[in-house]
Every structure is written in structure tokens, then in C-alpha cells.
C-alpha positions as CSV (number, residue, x, y, z in Angstrom):
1,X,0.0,0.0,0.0
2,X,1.3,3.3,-1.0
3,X,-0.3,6.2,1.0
4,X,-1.4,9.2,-1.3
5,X,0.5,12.2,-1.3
6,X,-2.4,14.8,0.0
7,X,-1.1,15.7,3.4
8,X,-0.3,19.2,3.3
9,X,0.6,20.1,7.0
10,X,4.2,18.4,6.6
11,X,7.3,20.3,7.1
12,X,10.6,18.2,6.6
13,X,12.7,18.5,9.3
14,X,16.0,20.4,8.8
15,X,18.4,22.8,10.9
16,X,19.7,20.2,13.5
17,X,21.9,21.8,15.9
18,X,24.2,20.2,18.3
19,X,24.5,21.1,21.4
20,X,27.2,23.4,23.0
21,X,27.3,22.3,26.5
22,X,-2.8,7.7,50.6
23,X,-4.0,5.1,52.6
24,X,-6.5,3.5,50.5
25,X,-5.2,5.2,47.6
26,X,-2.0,3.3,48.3
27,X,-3.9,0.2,48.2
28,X,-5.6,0.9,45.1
29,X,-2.0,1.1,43.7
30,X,-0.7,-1.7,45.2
31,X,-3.4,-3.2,43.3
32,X,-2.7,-1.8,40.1
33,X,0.7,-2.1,40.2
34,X,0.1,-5.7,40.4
35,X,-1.7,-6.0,37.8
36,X,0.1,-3.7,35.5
37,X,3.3,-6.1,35.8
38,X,1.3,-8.9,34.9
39,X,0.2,-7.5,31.6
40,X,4.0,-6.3,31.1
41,X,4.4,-9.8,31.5
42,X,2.0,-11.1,29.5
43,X,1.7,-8.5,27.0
44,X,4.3,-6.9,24.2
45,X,5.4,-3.5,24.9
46,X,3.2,-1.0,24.0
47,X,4.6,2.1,25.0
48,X,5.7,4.9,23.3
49,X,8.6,6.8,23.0
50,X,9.6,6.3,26.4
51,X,9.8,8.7,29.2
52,X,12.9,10.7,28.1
53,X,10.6,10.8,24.4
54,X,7.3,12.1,25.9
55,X,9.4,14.3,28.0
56,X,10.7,15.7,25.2
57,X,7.7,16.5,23.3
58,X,5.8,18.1,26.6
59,X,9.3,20.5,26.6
60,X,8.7,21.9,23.2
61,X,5.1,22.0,24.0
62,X,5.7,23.9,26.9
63,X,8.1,26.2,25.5
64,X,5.3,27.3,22.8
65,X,2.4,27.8,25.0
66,X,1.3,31.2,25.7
67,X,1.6,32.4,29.4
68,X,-2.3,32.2,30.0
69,X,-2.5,28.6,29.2
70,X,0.7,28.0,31.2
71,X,-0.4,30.0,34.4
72,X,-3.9,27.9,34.4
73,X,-2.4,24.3,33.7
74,X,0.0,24.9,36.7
75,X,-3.1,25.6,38.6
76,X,-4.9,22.5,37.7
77,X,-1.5,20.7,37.8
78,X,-0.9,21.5,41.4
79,X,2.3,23.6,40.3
80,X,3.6,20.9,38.4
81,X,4.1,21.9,34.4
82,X,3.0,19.3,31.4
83,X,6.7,17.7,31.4
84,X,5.8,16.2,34.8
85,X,2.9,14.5,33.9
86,X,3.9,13.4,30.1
87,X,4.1,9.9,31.0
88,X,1.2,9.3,33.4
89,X,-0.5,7.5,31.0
90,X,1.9,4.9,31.1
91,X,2.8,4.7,34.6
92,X,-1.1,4.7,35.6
93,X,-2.0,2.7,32.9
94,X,-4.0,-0.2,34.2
95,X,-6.1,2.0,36.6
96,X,-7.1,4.5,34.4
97,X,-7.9,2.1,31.5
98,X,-10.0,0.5,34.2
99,X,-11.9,3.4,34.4
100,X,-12.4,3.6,31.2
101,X,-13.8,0.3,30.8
102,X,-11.5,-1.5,28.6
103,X,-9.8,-4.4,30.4
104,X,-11.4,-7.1,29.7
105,X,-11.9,-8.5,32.8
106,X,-13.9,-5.7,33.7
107,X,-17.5,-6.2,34.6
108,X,-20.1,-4.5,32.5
109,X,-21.0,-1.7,34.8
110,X,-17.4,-0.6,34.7
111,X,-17.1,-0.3,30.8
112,X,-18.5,2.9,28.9
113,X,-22.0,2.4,27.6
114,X,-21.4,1.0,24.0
115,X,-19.2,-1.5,25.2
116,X,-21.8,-3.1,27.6
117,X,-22.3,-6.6,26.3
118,X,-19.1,-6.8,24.1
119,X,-17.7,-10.5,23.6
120,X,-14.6,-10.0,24.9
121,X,-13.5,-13.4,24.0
122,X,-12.3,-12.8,20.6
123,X,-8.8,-10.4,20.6
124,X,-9.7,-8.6,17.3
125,X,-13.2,-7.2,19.0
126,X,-11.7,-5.1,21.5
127,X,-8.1,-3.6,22.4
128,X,-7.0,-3.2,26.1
129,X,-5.0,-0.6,24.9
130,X,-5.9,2.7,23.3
131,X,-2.3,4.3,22.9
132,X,-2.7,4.1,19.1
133,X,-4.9,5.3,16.1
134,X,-6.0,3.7,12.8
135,X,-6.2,4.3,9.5
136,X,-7.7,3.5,6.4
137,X,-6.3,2.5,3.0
138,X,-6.2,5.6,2.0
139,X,-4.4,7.1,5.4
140,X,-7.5,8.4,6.4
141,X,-8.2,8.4,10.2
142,X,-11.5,7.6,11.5
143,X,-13.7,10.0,13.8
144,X,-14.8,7.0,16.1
145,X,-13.8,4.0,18.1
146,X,-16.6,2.5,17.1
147,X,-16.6,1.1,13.6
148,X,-19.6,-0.9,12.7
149,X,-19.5,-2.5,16.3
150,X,-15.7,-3.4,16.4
151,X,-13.3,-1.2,18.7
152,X,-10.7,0.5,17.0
153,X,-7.9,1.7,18.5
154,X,-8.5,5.8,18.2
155,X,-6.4,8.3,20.6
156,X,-7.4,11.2,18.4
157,X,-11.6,10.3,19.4
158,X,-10.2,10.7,22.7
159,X,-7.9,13.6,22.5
160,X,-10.8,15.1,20.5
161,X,-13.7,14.5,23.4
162,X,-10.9,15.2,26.5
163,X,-10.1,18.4,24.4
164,X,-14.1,19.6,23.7
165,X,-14.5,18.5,28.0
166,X,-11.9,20.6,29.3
167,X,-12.3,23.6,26.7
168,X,-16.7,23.5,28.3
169,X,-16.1,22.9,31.4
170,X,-12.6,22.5,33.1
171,X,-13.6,24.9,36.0
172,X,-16.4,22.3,37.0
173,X,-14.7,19.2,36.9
174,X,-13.0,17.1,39.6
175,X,-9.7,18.3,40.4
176,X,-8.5,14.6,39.8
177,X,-10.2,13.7,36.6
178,X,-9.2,17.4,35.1
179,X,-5.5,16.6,36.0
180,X,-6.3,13.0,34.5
181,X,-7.8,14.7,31.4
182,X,-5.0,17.2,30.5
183,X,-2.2,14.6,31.5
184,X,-4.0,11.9,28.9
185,X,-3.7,14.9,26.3
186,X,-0.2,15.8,26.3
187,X,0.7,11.8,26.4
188,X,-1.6,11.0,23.6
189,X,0.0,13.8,20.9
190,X,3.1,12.1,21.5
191,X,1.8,8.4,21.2
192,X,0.1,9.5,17.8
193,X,3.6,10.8,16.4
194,X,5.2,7.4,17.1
195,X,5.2,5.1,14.2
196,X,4.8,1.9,15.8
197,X,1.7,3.5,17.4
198,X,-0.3,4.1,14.0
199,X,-2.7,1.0,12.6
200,X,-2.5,0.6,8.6
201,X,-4.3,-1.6,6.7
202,X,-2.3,-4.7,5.5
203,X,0.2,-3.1,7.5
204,X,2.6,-3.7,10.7
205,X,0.5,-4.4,14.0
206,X,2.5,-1.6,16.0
207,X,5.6,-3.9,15.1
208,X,5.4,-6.3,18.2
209,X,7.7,-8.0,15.7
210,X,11.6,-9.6,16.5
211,X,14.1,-8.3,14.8
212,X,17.8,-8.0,15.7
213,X,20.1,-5.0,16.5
214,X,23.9,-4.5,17.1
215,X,23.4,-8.5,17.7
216,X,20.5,-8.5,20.3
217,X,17.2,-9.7,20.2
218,X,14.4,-6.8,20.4
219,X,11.0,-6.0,18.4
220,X,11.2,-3.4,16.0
221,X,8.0,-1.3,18.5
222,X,10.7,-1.6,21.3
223,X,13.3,-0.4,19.1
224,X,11.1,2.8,18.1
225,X,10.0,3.8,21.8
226,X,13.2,3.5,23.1
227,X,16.1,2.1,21.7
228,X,16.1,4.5,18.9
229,X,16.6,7.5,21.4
230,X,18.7,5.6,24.0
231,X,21.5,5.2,21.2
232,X,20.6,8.2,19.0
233,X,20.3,11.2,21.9
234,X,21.9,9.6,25.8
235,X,21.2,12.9,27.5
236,X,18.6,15.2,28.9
237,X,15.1,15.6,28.0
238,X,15.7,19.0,27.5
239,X,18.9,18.8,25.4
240,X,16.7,16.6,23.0
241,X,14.1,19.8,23.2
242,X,16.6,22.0,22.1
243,X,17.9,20.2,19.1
244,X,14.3,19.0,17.8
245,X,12.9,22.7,18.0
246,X,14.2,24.1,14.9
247,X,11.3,25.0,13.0
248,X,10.0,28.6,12.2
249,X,6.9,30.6,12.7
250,X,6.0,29.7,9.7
251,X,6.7,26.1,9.8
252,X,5.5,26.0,13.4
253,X,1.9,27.9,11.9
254,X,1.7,24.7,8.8
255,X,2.7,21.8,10.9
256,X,0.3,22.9,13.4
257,X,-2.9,23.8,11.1
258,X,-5.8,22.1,11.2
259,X,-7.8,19.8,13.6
260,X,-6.4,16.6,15.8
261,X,-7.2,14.3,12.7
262,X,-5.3,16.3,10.2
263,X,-2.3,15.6,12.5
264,X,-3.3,12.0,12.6
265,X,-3.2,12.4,8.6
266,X,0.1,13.9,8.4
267,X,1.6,11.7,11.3
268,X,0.2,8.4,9.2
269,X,2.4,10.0,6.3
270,X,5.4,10.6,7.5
271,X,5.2,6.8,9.3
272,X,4.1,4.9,6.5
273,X,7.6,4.0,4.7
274,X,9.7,3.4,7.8
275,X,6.8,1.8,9.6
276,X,6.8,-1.2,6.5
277,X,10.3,-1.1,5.7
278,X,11.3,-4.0,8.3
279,X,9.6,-7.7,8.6
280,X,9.8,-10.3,11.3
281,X,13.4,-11.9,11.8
282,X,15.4,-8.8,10.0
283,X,18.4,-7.5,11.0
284,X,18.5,-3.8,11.8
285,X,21.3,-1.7,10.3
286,X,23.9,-0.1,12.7
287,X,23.4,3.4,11.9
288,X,19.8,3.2,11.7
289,X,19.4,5.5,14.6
290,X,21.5,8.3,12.5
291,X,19.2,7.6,9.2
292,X,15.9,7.9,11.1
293,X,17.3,10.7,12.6
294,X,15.6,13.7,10.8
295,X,12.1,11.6,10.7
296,X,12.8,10.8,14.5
297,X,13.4,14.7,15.5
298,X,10.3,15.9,13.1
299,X,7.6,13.7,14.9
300,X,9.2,15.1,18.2
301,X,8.8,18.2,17.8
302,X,5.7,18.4,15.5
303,X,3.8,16.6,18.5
304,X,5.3,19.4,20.8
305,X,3.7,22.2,18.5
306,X,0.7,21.0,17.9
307,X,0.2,19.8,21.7
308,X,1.0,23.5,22.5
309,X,-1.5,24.4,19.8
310,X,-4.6,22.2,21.4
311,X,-3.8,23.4,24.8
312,X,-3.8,26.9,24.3
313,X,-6.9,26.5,22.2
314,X,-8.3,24.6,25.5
315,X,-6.7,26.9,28.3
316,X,-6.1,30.4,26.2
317,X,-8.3,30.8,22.8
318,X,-7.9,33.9,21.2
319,X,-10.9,36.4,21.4
């Protein structure tokens, strides 16, 4: 499958510069914890980017929101900024995908309402995990998570609906689930940027996939949330900030135009080649890291713009 060339909000990525220098609460995640190492254990990884990664992209974000939407996230943040909370979704994975109703072994009143009655037995007709997005043959995204009565995989539905709820009605809602909502939105623009975390037709399954590298055994997903990064960039997340943000204000104002699903498009784009390019049992070359390199910095900090972007829209629309 070749993906058409009609994404217009891509900027290639050029300019890299180097770098010159509770009580019952505690049970609850006793609990989870528990239960989240089992599925690590039972389940290929999933994450993406990594924290140093997500880190990375809420530091570019940050650095590009306006003072408005900064002063009133630190508010709902309890003084903490949007780097400190980039990787939330990860670490409180398994009780926050609980809430959401899609574990499996969750009993109907615990799942959302189309998802009541679901036969959860077969793996294709619903995803414990909703860190990705999907795409149709034509690199289209979809607006649901629904389609035709089989889950999708769809973090820009959510982003979308977490974006609409806080932008109506953050000054009403729980503390806790406002926090939840805002850290699930500046995880989510980084998953979507990851290639492994993009669903094509006829295409890679997030490349839970072995391949080898420098000798050792890894899947190509693992290789693209961390591995990539760990040999590629073994410093700060801010170092990697600076060197990925390099656009200007007029690349900055065409990456970031359009809605969450015209990101989607343009992420799905730039993914496409390098997220087909590898099969099962291949042999990764050594300087891979250096030739993903530019594709590697541009979904880094194009996920930082347009994060920025969503949350000022949220926290500091323009009258």
C-alpha cells in the first residue's frame, strides 16, 4: 500500500543543531501495580517513545504555550508543568484504562455504555490498549472507536472528546479527573507521532515484531519507543528539546494547522515508509538510529507544536 500524497501540513525537518554544553489510595496502587506487571508480562510492549521521548515533546510544548495557558495548567496541575505529567498515562495505565472500561476482565458496569455486552473473548473485537490510532487504505483516520460494532484503536476520538470537555467545562470538573484529562492529552500527541503506534491496513501491528540489533534480540515497536533515542540522543530531555525545535513561525503555523485528525493524517504520512520497511526476523542496520534521525526529531517536535496548539486552544483561545 502506497499512501497518497495529500497531506499538506508536513514540514521536513531540517536545521539540526548540536548542542554546545494515601491510605486506601496506596492500596488501590498496590493493586494496580500488580496488575500492570502482569500484563507487562503477558503483553508486548506498547509504550511509546519512552519517558525521556514524551518528555521531550511536553518541553517543546511547553516552551510554545502562551503564558495564559501556562499560568492555568500549573493551577490544575498542582504547580507541576505538562513535562511532569507526560508519562502518566503509562505509569497509571492499568487504573485509568479500568476506568475507562476496557480491560477485559472488567465487569459490565465498569465499561463505557457502548461497550456493555461486548464478547470480549475474541482479541480482534476489543483492544485493552488505546495508545494508538488507525487508518484506512487511504491514510485516512477515522472520527470514532466505534466502527460498525468493532473497537478501533483511536487516541485522536479521545484527545478530540478530552479536548471539547476541558475547553466547556474544566472549571467544574473534579480536580482529579481534570488533571487525569489534560495529563492523557499531552501523552496522547506524543503516542500519535510514534510510528509503531499508528494501525495501517495490510500493515505492521505496531511492530510487536523480532528483529535484531547490534546483535541483540528486540522488536522493531521496542526499538522505536526506546532504543532508537537511548542510542541516538543519551542525555537530557531538555537537550533533545533544544535540538528538535528548529522550526520557524511559519513552519511552526503549517505543521500545526488544522484539527487533531489532520495531524493524525500527516503523522500516518510521515510513518508509512519506515513503519513497512522491516519484517519479522530482520536485521536492523547499525546506523539506523542516524538515518531515522531527521524523521525521528520531526515527529518530536511536530507533536510538541501542535500539543502546544490544542492546549492553548483549551486553556487560552484567542478572542
Amino acid at each position: 500500500m502506497k499512501l497518497p500524497d495529500i497531506f499538506q501540513n508536513s514540514v521536513p525537518f531540517k536545521n539540526i543543531r548540536t548542542i554546545k554544553h494515601l491510605t486506601n489510595q496506596q492500596e488501590i496502587m498496590k493493586k494496580a501495580t500488580l496488575l500492570g506487571i502482569c500484563l507487562i508480562l503477558c503483553t508486548p510492549s506498547l509504550l511509546a517513545w519512552g519517558g525521556l521521548g514524551h518528555a521531550t515533546v511536553a518541553k517543546v510544548a511547553y516552551d510554545h504555550l502562551t503564558p495564559e495557558a501556562k499560568d492555568i495548567m500549573k493551577k490544575y496541575l498542582d504547580g507541576m508543568t505538562i513535562v511532569s505529567v507526560a508519562s502518566d498515562a503509562d505509569t497509571y495505565r492499568s487504573v485509568w484504562q479500568m476506568d475507562l472500561g476496557f480491560v477485559p476482565t472488567n465487569p459490565d458496569d465498569a465499561r463505557v455504555k457502548w461497550l456493555k455486552g461486548f464478547d470480549f473473548s475474541t482479541p480482534e473485537n476489543i483492544s485493552p490498549w488505546s495508545h494508538s490510532f488507525t487508518v484506512d487504505e487511504k491514510g485516512e483516520p477515522y472520527p470514532t472507536d466505534n466502527l460498525n460494532g468493532r473497537y478501533i484503536n483511536n487516541i485522536l476520538y479521545y484527545t478530540a472528546k478530552l479536548s471539547k470537555q476541558l475547553k466547556e467545562n474544566a472549571n467544574n470538573m473534579d480536580p482529579e479527573e481534570r488533571k487525569r484529562a489534560i495529563s492523557l492529552i499531552v501523552h496522547f500527541l506524543g503516542d500519535m507521532h510514534c510510528p509503531m503506534h499508528i494501525v495501517f491496513p495490510d500493515g505492521p501491528m505496531k511492530g510487536n515484531f523480532k528483529v535484531t540489533y547490534k546483535g541483540k534480540e528486540t522488536t522493531y515497536h521496542s526499538f522505536w519507543d526506546g532504543g532508537i533515542m537511548s542510542q541516538d540522543a543519551p542525555w537530557s530531555f531538555s537537550d533533545l528539546a533544544f535540538l528538535v525545535d528548529t522550526a520557524t513561525q511559519t513552519e511552526i503555523a503549517a505543521i500545526c494547522k488544522g484539527d487533531i485528525y489532520d495531524y493524525g493524517r500527516s503523522s500516518a504520512h510521515d510513518s508509512w515508509d519506515i513503519a513497512v520497511k522491516y519484517k519479522e526476523n530482520d536485521t536492523l542496520p547499525d546506523r539506523l538510529p542516524a538515518e531515522m534521525r531527521p524523521l525521528l526529531y520531526s515527529q518530536l517536535r511536530n507533536a510538541g507544536y501542535r500539543l502546544a496548539t490544542i492546549l492553548d486552544d483549551i486553556f487560552a483561545p484567542v478572542q
